[in-house]
VODREN-921211 format. One record per residue (C-alpha): residue number from 1; residue in one letter; x, y, z. Coordinates in Angstrom, 3 decimals, m for minus. Layout:
N
SITE pos code       c1       c2       c3
SITE NUM    A        X        Y        Z
...
This chain:
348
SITE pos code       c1       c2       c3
SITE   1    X   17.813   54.618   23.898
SITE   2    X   14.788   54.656   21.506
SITE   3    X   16.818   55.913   19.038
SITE   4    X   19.389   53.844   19.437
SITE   5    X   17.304   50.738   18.579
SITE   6    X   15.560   52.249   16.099
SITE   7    X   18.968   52.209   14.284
SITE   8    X   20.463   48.868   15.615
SITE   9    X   17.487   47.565   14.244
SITE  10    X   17.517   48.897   10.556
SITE  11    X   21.412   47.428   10.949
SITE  12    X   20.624   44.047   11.115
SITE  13    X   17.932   44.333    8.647
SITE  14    X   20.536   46.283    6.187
SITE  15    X   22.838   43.021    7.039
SITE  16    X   20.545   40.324    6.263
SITE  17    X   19.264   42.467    2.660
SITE  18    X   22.774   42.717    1.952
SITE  19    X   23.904   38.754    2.614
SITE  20    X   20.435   37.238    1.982
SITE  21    X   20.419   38.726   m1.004
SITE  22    X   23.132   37.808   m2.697
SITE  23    X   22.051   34.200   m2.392
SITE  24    X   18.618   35.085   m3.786
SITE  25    X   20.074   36.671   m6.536
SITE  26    X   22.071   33.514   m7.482
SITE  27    X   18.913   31.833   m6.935
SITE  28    X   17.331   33.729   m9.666
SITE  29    X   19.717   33.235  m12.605
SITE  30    X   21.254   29.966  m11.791
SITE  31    X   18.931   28.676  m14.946
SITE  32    X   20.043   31.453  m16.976
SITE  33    X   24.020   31.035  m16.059
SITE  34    X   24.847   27.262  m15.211
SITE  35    X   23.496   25.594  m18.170
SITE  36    X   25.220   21.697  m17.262
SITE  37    X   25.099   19.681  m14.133
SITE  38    X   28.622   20.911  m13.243
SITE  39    X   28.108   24.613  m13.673
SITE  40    X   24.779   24.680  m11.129
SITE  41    X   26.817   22.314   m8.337
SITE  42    X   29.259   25.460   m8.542
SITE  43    X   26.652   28.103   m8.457
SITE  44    X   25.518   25.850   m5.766
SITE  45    X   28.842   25.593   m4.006
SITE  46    X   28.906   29.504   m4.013
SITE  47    X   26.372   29.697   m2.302
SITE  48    X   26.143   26.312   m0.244
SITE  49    X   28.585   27.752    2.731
SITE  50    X   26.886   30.989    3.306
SITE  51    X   23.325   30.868    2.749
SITE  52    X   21.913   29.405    5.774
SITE  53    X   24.195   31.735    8.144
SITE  54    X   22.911   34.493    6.002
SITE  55    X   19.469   33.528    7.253
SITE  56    X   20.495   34.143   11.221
SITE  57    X   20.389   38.075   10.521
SITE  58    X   16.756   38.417    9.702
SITE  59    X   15.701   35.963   12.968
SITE  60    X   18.172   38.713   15.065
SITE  61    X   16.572   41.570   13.449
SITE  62    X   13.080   39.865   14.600
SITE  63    X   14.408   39.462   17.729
SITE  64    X   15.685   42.427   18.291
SITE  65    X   12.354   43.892   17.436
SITE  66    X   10.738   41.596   20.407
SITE  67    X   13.056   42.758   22.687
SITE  68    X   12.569   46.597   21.751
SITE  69    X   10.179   47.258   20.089
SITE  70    X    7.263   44.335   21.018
SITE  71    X    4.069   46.441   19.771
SITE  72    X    5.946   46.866   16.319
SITE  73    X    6.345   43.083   16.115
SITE  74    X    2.922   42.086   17.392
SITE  75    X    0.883   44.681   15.146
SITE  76    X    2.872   43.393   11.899
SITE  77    X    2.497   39.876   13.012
SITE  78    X   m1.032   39.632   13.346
SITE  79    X   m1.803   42.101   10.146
SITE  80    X    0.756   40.508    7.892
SITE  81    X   m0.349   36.970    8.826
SITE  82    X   m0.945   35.613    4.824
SITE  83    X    2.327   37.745    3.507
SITE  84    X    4.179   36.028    6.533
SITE  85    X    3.174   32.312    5.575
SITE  86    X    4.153   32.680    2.326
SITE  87    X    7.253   34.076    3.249
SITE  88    X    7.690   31.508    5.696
SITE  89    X    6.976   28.480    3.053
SITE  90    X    8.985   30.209    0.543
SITE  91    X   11.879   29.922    3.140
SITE  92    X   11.199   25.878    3.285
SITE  93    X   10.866   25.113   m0.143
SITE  94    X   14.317   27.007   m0.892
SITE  95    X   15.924   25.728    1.842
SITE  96    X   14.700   22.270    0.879
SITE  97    X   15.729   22.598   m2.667
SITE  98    X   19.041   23.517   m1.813
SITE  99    X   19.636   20.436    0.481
SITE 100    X   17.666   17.886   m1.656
SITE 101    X   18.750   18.308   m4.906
SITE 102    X   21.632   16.028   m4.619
SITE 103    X   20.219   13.113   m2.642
SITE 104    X   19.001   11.875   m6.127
SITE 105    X   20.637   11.678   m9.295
SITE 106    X   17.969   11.190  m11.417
SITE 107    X   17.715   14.274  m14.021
SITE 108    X   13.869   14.925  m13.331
SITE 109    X   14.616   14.736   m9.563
SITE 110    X   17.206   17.435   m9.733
SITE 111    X   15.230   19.367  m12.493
SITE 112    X   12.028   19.496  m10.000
SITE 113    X   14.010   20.500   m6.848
SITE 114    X   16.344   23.113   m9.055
SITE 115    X   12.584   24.775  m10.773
SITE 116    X   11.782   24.635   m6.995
SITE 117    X   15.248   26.489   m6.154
SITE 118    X   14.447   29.365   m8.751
SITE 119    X   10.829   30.289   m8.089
SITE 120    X   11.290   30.217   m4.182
SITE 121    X   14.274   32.484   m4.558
SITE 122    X   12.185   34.744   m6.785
SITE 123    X    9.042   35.059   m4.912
SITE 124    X   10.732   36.188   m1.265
SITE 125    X   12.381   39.064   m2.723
SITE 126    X    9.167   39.979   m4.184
SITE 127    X    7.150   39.161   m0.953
SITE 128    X    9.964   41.065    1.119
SITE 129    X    9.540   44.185   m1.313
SITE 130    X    6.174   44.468   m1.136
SITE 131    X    6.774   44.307    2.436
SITE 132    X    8.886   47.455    2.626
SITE 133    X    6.315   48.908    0.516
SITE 134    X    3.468   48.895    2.947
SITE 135    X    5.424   50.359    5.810
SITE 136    X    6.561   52.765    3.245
SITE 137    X    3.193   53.423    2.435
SITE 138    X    1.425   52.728    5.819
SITE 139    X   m1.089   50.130    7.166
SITE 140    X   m4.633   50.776    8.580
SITE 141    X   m3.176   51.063   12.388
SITE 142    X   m5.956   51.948   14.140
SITE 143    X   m6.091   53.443   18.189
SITE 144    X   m5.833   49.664   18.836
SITE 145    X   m2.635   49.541   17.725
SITE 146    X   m3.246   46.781   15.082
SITE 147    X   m4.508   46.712   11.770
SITE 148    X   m5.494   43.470    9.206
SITE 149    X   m5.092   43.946    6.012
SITE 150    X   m6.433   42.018    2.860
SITE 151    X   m4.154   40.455    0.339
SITE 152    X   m5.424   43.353   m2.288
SITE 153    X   m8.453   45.808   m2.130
SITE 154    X   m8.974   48.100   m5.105
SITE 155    X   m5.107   48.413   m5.824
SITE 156    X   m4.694   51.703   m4.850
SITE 157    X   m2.573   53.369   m1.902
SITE 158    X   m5.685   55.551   m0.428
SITE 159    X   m7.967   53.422    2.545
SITE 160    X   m8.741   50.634    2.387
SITE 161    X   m5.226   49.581    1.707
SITE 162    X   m4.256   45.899    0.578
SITE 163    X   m0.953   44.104    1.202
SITE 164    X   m0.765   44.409   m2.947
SITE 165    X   m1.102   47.671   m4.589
SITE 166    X    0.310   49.325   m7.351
SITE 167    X    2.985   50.882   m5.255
SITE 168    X    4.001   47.941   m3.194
SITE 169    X    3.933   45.594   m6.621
SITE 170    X    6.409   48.398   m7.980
SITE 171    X    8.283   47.952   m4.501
SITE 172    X    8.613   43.957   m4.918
SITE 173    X    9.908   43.999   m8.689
SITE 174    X   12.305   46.799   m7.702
SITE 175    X   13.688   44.838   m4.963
SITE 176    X   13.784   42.120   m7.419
SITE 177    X   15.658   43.563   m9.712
SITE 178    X   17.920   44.754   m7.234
SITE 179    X   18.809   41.090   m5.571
SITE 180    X   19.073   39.770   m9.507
SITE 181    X   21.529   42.013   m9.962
SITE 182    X   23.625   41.896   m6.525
SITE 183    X   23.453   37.757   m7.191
SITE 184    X   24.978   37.700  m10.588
SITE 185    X   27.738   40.021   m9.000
SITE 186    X   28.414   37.784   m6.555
SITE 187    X   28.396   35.244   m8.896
SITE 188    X   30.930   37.419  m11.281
SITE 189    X   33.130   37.995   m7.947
SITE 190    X   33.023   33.859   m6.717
SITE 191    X   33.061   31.944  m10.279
SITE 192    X   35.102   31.853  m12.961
SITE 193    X   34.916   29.810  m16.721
SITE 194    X   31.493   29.578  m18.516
SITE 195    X   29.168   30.451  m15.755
SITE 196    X   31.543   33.911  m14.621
SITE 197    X   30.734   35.284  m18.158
SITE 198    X   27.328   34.464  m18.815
SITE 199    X   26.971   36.097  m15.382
SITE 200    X   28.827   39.579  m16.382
SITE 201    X   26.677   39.559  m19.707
SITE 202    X   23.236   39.911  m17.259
SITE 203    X   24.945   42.008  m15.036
SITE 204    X   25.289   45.198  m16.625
SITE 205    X   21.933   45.527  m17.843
SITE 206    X   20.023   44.215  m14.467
SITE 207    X   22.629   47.162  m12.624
SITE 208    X   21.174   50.009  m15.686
SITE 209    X   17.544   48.426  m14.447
SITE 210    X   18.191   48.914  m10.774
SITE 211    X   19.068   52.491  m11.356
SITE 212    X   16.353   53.237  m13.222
SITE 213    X   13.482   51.066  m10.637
SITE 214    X   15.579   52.929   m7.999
SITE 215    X   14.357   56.434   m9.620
SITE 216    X   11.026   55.813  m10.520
SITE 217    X   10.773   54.027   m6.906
SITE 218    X   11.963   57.275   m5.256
SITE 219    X    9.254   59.349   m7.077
SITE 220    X    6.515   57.025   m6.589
SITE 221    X    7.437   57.357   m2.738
SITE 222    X    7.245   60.950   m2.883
SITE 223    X    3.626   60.505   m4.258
SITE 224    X    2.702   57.724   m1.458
SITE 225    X    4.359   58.978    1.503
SITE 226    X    5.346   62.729    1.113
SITE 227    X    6.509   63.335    4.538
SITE 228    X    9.235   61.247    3.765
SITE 229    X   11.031   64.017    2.031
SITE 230    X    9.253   66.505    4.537
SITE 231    X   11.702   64.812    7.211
SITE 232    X   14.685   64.508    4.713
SITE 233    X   15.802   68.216    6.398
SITE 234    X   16.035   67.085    9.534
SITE 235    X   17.289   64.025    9.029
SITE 236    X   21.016   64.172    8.597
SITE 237    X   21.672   60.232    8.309
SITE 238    X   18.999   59.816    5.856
SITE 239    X   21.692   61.926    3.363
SITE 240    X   24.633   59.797    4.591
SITE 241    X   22.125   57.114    3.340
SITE 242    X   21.632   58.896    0.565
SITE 243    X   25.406   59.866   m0.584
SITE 244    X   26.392   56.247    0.281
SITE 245    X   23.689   54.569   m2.189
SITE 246    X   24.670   57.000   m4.899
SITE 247    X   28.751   56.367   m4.591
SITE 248    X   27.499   52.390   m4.282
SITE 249    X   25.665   52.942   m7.826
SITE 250    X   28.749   54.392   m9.099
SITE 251    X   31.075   51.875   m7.810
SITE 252    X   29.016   49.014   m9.289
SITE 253    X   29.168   50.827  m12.372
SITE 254    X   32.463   51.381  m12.755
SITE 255    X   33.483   47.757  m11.195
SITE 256    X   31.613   46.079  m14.132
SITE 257    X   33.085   48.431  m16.896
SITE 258    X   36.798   47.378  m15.479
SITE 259    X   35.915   43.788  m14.422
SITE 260    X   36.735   44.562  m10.710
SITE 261    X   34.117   42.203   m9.580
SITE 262    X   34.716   42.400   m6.070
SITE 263    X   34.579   46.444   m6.177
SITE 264    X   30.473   46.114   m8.085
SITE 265    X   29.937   43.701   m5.590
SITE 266    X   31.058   45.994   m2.580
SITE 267    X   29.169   48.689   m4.565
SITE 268    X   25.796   46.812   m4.777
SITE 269    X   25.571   45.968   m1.249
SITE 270    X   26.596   49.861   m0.476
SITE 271    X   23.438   50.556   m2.618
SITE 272    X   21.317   48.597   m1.176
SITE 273    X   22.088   49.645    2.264
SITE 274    X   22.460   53.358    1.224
SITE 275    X   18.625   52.719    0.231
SITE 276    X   17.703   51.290    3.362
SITE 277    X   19.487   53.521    5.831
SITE 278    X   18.323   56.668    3.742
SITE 279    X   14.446   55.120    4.063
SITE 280    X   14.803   54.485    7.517
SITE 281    X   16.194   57.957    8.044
SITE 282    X   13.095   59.547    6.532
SITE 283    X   10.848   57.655    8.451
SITE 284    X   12.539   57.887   11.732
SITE 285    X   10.515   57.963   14.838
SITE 286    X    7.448   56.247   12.740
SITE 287    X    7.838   52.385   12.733
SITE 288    X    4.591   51.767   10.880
SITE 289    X    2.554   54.872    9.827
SITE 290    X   m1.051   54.826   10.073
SITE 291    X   m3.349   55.216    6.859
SITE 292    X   m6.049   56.073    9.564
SITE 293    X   m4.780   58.547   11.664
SITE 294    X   m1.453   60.170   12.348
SITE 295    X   m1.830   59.597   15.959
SITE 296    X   m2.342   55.792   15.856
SITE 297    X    1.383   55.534   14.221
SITE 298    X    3.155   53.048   15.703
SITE 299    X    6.522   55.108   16.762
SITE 300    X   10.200   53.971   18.198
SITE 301    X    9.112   56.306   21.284
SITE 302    X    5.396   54.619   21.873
SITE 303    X    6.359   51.205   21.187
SITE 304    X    9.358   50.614   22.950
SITE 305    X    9.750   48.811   26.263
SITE 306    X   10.649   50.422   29.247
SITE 307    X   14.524   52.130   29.410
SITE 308    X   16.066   49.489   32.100
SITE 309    X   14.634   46.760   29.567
SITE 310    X   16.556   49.042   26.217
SITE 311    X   19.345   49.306   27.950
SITE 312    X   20.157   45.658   29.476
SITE 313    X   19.703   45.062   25.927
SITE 314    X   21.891   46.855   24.605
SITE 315    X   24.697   45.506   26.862
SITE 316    X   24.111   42.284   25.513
SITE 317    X   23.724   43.638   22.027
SITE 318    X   26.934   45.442   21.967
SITE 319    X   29.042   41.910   23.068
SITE 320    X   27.080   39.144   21.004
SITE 321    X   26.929   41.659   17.799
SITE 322    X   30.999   41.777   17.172
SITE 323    X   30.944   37.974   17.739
SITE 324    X   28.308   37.412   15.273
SITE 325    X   29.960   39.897   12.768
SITE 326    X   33.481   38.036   13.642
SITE 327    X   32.180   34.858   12.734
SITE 328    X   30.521   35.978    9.141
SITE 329    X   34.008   37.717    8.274
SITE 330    X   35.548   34.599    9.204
SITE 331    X   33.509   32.283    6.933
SITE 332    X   33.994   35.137    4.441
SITE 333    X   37.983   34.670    4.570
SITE 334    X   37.711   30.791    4.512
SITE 335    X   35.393   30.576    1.469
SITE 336    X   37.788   33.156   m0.322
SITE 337    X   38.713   33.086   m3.363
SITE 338    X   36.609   31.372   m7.034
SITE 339    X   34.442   28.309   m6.183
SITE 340    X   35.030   25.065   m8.335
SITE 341    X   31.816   22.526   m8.608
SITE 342    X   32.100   19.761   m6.363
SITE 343    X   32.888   16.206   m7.344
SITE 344    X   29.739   14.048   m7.745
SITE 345    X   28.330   13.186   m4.256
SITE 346    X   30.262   15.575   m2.491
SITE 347    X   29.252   18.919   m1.420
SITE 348    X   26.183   20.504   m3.296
């Protein structure tokens, strides 16, 4: 059962990276594609019916995690307490700049919350990447079971560790290249006109850029965390992980080249959670490795809660998760098709 929530876990995680990103990633270059009041309210509207849902995934990863795995959740809680609250405001001020920008019509009004819009959606893929970097990397767990952690020490990945470090900085602008890119896809998939094309014109290079951060990542990881690829033999879905993020790189690839927007879309998100399953794969018992000591590793086997509690769980798990995913394909099919801006006053 361990095992099993190890990996219904790292689902809902791959979910919300794969539908919270997309909305970063619009985030990011609405300045640099909608260049007139019209083109952001349909960037906007692309967006607008998706983005808060998209937000429900990470909260059931979370609290899936309580249920599970509650050491896990408490140890990163308390030593990821600064990362979390800027997470956590970088949530409200995009949230807020997506709701507020059209209760005014003043230019400077909609300028400020729009600014607002961008660097929010920039720094949480950032803060979330530097997030997967450190349990990449590992924390300071010590026989405790908790660790605290400074915002940066001497920037290097040997003890004492920071939250920042040159391998978890690397981490953040990967993953931020990564969203970019899977936004202005969706955004080449959901528009059309002006703000379609200026769109396809970033996409290409941002996709030749994740390839490349998603190489130099992979080495660097090998450097930080070499029992990673110690595990890789005997871990047989960390190659499904790995096959599926390589045919998702090629599929984005060829997607662009033929203006099949939908197919690089579908190919981006297979990247990204080809990346993620692959990583969690490697890892797989450890949930957050120890700098300290091997033995003070946090683990799926001595941090879950007792089996009756895993498996009543899992029985409500496996009904609520279909209606959850039944309800995201649904908004999926009504949203279909390319999104026009809203009339003024109505909609985003």
């Amino acid at each position: 059962m361990e095992m099993l929530w190890f990996w219904l876990c790292s689902v809902m995680v791959a979910i919300y990276a794969v539908l919270d990103g997309f909305d970063f990633g619009a985030g990011i270059v609405h300045h640099l594609v909608a260049r007139v009041e019209g083109e952001r309210r349909q960037v906007l509207g692309a967006i607008g019916p998706l983005w808060d849902g998209n937000e429900v995934w990470l909260l059931a990863a979370g609290g899936s995690l309580f249920l599970a795995f509650p050491k896990v959740l408490a140890a990163g809680f308390s030593g990821f307490y600064l990362a979390l609250f800027m997470v956590l405001w970088s949530f409200i001020l995009r949230g807020l700049a997506i709701e507020l920008r059209s209760h005014g019509q003043g230019p400077l009004w909609r300028a400020f919350w729009d600014a607002i819009f961008t660097f929010a959606s920039i720094l949480l893929p950032i803060l979330l990447g530097a997030a997967l970097g450190n349990v990449v990397r590992g924390v300071p767990v010590d026989s405790s079971g908790y660790f605290n952690l400074a915002l940066f020490t001497h920037f290097g990945t040997e003890n004492p560790v920071g939250i920042l470090d040159w391998y978890t900085v690397m981490m953040g602008i990967f993953v931020l290249i990564t969203v970019t890119n899977h936004g202005a896809l969706f955004l080449c998939w959901k528009t059309n006109g002006p703000v379609q094309e200026r769109a396809y014109r970033l996409a290409l290079p941002l996709s030749v850029a994740t390839a490349v951060l998603g190489g130099v990542s992979t080495l660097a990881t090998a450097r930080v965390n070499p029992d990673i690829y110690a595990n890789l033999p005997r871990a047989p879905l960390a190659w499904l992980g790995i096959a599926l993020f390589l045919l998702g790189l090629a599929v984005m690839l060829w997607g662009q080249l033929r203006r099949h927007f939908a197919a690089a879309f579908a190919g981006s998100a297979a990247f990204i959670v080809g990346i993620l399953a692959a990583t969690a794969g490697s890892v797989f018992p450890v949930m957050l490795r120890s700098t300290l000591h091997p033995s003070f590793s946090l683990t799926a086997y001595n941090s879950a809660v007792g089996h009756p509690g895993l498996v009543a769980g899992a029985k409500w798990w496996l009904a609520s998760f279909p209606l959850a995913l039944g309800y995201l394909v649904l908004l999926f099919y009504l949203h279909r098709g390319k999104v026009k801006a809203a009339d003024e006053g109505k909609g985003y």
